[in-house]
C-alpha positions, 0 to 999 in steps of 0.5 A: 451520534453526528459528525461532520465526516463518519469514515468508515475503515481504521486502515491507514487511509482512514486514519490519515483522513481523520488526522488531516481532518483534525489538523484542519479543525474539522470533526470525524468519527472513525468506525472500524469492524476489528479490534485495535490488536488487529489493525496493528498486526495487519501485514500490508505494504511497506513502500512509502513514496516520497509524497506520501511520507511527506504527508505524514511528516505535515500530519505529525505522523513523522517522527518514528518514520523518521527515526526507524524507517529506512530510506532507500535511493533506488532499487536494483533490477536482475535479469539474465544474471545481470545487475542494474541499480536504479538511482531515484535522486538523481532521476527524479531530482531528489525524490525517495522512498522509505521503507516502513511498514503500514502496521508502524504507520497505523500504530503511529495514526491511533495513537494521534487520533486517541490522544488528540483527535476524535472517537476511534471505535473498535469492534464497530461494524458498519452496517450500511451507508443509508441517503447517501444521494442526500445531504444527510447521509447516515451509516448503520452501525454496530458497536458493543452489542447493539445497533446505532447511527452516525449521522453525518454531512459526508461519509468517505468509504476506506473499508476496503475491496469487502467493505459496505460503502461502495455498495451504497452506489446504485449500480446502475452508475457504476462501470468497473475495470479489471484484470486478474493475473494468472499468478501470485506472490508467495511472501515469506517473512524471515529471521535473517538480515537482507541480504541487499540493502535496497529492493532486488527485483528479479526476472527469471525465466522460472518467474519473477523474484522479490528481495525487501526487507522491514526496518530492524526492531530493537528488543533485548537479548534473549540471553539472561547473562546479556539481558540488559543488551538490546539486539536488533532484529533483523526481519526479510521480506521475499517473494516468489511468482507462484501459480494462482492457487498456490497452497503456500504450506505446499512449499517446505522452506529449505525449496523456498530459499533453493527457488529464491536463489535461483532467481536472484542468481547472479554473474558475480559473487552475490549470496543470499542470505538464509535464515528461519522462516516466520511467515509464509502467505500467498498473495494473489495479483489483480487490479480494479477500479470501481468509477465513479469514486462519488455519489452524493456525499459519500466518497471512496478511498484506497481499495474500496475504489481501486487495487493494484498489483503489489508490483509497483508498491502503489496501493498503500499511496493511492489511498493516501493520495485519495484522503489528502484530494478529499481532505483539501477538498472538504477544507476549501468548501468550508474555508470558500463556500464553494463546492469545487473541488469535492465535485471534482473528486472523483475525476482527480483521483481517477488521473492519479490512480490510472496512472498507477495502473499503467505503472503497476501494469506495465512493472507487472508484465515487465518482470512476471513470466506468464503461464505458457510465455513465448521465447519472443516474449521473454526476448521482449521482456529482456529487451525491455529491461535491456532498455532501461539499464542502458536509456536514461529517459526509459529508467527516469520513467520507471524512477518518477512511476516508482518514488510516485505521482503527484497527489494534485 
């Protein structure tokens, strides 16, 4: 098999690259090791910045995003049971972010790519990525019982933290940044309306809290006297700092929502919502970065380069960032001839994703209270806070971090 461009990882990443490519005439052949029901469940972010639905809109990946997603014009800080509401347009000129799912955007790109574009394999595992220093690199792969070869002139690695592309880089190229944090999130999903319409983010001396939310889904009433009525089902999204290492079946769910409303507590008449819980999974925080993103012709994407701390709501739009970078670059090279751009690649990114970093760093020790914390770092971290509900230029900085960073 040959192509111009095998990338390797149905994830969003992925299959937005193979869009872009198609959109720009140029031939790809995406491998992915799960299954189509798979990807479609797979529970990752639901934060889109505003460039990233910008993209997908340019792709034609925009409709339902549109009609189901919702757009939120700002989020809401708490601390020391005070409440200030960050507002994105008019901090950022206009900018926003949407709430929609990854699984919905996935759901979206698959069927683009198996209606309009180029082969999607599922249950296709990549084996290896083979001269990858040379013209011709090749990856090694099996599909349906047997192995094969896609043989390529540029292989961009979307496989994630686990995946092979990364490890064709000899390792003696290689220098990597990290920081693991001493805590998680234990995320739960559950059956009940949210009970703010904009993202809460809270700071508590117990630690740090999260109020989301998913866009409500239509689906009939259960009832059979009513069946022919459609209900929306209203879905929360909510997160507890917990230690690392936390068993989430450790925590029953009437202690879940006793712990959430502690956190949320505010002066006012606030209430939070409770309802049945469908979910319940930890997540652990670290950020990474593997540079370079290049060798040869083969290019990283999305978190096979880099990960971040859910915090900022940044992992889902760097990958998006790196496949637009790569995807212009590729499309200059056979438009002009000149290699320009795909050299500079990885130096691209690399501006982007560290200033991701910082932001995701900075929202991180901002909110989360550390193992063993001072009373003068919780007086900074108030401080902090403080800062930003009473500056105009400190609260412009975290509005411009969050609705996010140029994909130039």
């Amino acid at each position: 098999m040959r192509t111009t461009v095998g990338i390797i990882g149905a994830g969003p990443a992925g299959l937005l690259l193979a869009r872009l490519l198609h959109n720009a005439g140029i031939d790809s052949v995406v491998l992915e090791s799960r299954d189509r029901a798979y990807v479609e469940r797979r529970q990752r972010a639901g934060i889109l910045e505003q460039g990233t639905a910008d993209v997908l809109r340019a792709a034609g990946a925009g409709a339902r995003l549109d009609r189901e997603g919702l757009r939120h014009d700002g989020i809401e800080l708490r601390f020391d049971r005070r409440r200030h509401r960050v507002d994105f347009p008019a901090l950022t000129g206009g900018r926003s972010v949407m709430v929609y799912a990854q699984t919905e955007v996935c759901k979206d790109l698959i069927a683009l790519q198996l209606a309009e574009g180029g082969p999607l394999l599922f249950e296709a595992e990549a084996l290896a990525v083979e001269d990858a220093g040379t013209d011709a690199p090749r990856v090694r792969f099996r599909h349906e019982g047997r192995e094969d070869v896609l043989e390529c002139e540029y292989v961009v690695g979307c496989d994630g933290f686990w995946g092979v592309a990364r490890k064709a880089i000899p390792a003696e190229l290689v220098q990597v940044f990290e920081r693991t944090y001493p805590f998680g999130w234990l995320g739960i999903l559950a059956d009940v309306p949210p009970s703010h319409d904009e993202l809460v983010y809270a700071r508590h001396d117990r630690g740090f809290a999260l109020l989301s939310m998913r866009p409500p889904v239509t689906r009939h009433h259960p009832s059979k006297e009513v069946a022919s009525l459609p209900i929306e089902s209203f879905v929360s999204r909510l997160y507890l700092q917990v230690p690392d290492g936390t068993d989430a079946e450790a925590w029953s769910d009437e202690a879940i929502w006793d712990e959430l409303e502690r956190r949320f507590e505010t002066a006012d008449d606030w209430r939070l919502e409770r309802g049945p819980i469908t979910q319940k999974s930890v997540t652990p925080m670290r950020s990474y970065v593997h540079e370079p993103m290049r060798h040869g012709r083969l290019f990283l994407a999305g978190d096979a380069a880099h990960i971040v701390p859910p915090t900022g709501a940044k992992g889902l739009n760097l990958a998006v960032g790196d496949v637009v970078t790569f995807a212009r670059a590729l499309a200059h090279r056979q438009e002009t001839g000149s290699p320009e751009l795909l050299d500079a690649y990885s130096e691209t990114c690399l501006r982007r994703i560290w200033q991701a970093e910082r932001f995701s760093y900075d929202m991180t020790t901002l909110l989360h209270r550390a193992p063993g914390a001072t009373g003068f770092e919780d007086r900074l971290q108030l401080a902090r806070l403080d800062r930003i509900a009473s500056s105009r230029a400190a609260e412009t900085d975290l509005a411009e971090g969050y609705t996010g960073f140029s994909f130039g």
